[in-house]
C-alpha positions as CSV (number, residue, x, y, z in Angstrom):
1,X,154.1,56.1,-36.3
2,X,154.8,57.9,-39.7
3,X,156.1,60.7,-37.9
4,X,159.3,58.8,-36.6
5,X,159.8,57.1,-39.8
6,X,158.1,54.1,-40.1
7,X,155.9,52.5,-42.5
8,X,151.9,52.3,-42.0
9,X,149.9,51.8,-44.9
10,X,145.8,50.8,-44.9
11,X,143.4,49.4,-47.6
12,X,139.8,51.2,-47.2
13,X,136.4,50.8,-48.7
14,X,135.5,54.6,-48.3
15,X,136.0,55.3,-44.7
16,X,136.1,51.9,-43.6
17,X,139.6,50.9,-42.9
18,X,139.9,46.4,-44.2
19,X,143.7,45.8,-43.8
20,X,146.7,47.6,-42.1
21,X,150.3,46.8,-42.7
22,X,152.8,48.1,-40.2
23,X,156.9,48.6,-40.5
24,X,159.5,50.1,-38.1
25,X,161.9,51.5,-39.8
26,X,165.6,51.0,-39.1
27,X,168.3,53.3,-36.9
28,X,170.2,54.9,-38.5
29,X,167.6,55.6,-41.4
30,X,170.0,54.4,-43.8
31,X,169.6,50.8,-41.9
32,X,167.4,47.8,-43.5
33,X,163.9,48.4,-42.3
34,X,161.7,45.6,-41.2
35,X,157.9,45.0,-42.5
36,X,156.4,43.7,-39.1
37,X,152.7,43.0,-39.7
38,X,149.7,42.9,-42.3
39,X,146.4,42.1,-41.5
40,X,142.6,42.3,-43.0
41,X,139.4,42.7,-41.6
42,X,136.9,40.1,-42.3
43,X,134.8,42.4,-44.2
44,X,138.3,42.6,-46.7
45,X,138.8,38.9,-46.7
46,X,138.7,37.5,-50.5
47,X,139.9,40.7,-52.1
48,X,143.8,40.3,-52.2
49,X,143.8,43.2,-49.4
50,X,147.1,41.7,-47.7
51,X,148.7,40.6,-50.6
52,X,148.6,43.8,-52.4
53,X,150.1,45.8,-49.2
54,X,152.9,43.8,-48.9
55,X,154.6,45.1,-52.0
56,X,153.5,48.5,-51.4
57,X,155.9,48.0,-48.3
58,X,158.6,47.0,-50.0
59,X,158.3,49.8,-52.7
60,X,158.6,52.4,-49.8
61,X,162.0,50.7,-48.7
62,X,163.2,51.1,-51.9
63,X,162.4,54.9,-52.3
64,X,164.3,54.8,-49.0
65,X,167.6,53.9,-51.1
66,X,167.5,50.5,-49.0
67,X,168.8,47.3,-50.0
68,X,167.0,44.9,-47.7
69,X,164.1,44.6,-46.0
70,X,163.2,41.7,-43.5
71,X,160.1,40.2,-43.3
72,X,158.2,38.4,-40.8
73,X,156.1,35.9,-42.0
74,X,154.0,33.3,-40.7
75,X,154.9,29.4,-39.4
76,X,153.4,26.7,-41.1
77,X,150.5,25.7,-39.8
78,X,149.3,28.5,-37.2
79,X,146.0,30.0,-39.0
80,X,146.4,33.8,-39.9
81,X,144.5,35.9,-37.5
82,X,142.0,38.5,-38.1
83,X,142.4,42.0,-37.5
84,X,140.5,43.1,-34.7
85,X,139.0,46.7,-34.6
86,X,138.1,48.3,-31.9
């Protein structure tokens, strides 16, 4: 995914990966990229995993030169949902 420009980013606890956050990144590269997804393992619930990845998103856009960045976020009410590793 990093490859083609987007942003992936992980929290770990040595080798073991606890939270993921996921970004396509605009066309043309100059466009405002989009931060798509964050997510912890249980084991990484209760350590501010997801909220500390979310900025680190957002300060890759901006060494990006972009502007704006949209976010998805979740609707009120629907529980957050575990990531699931394989």
């Amino acid at each position: 995914m990093t490859t083609t420009g987007n942003y992936v980013a992980g929290a770990f606890d040595g080798q073991q990966l606890l939270g993921a956050c996921f970004g396509p990144s605009a066309h043309p590269p100059t466009g405002s990229p989009h931060s798509h997804i964050a997510g912890v393992t249980p084991s990484g619930l209760g350590r501010g995993l997801g909220f500390a990845l979310k900025p680190i998103n957002a300060l890759w856009a901006l060494r990006r030169h972009t502007h704006t960045i949209s976010w998805t976020s979740r609707p009120a009410g629907v529980p957050q949902r575990p990531l699931q590793p394989d």
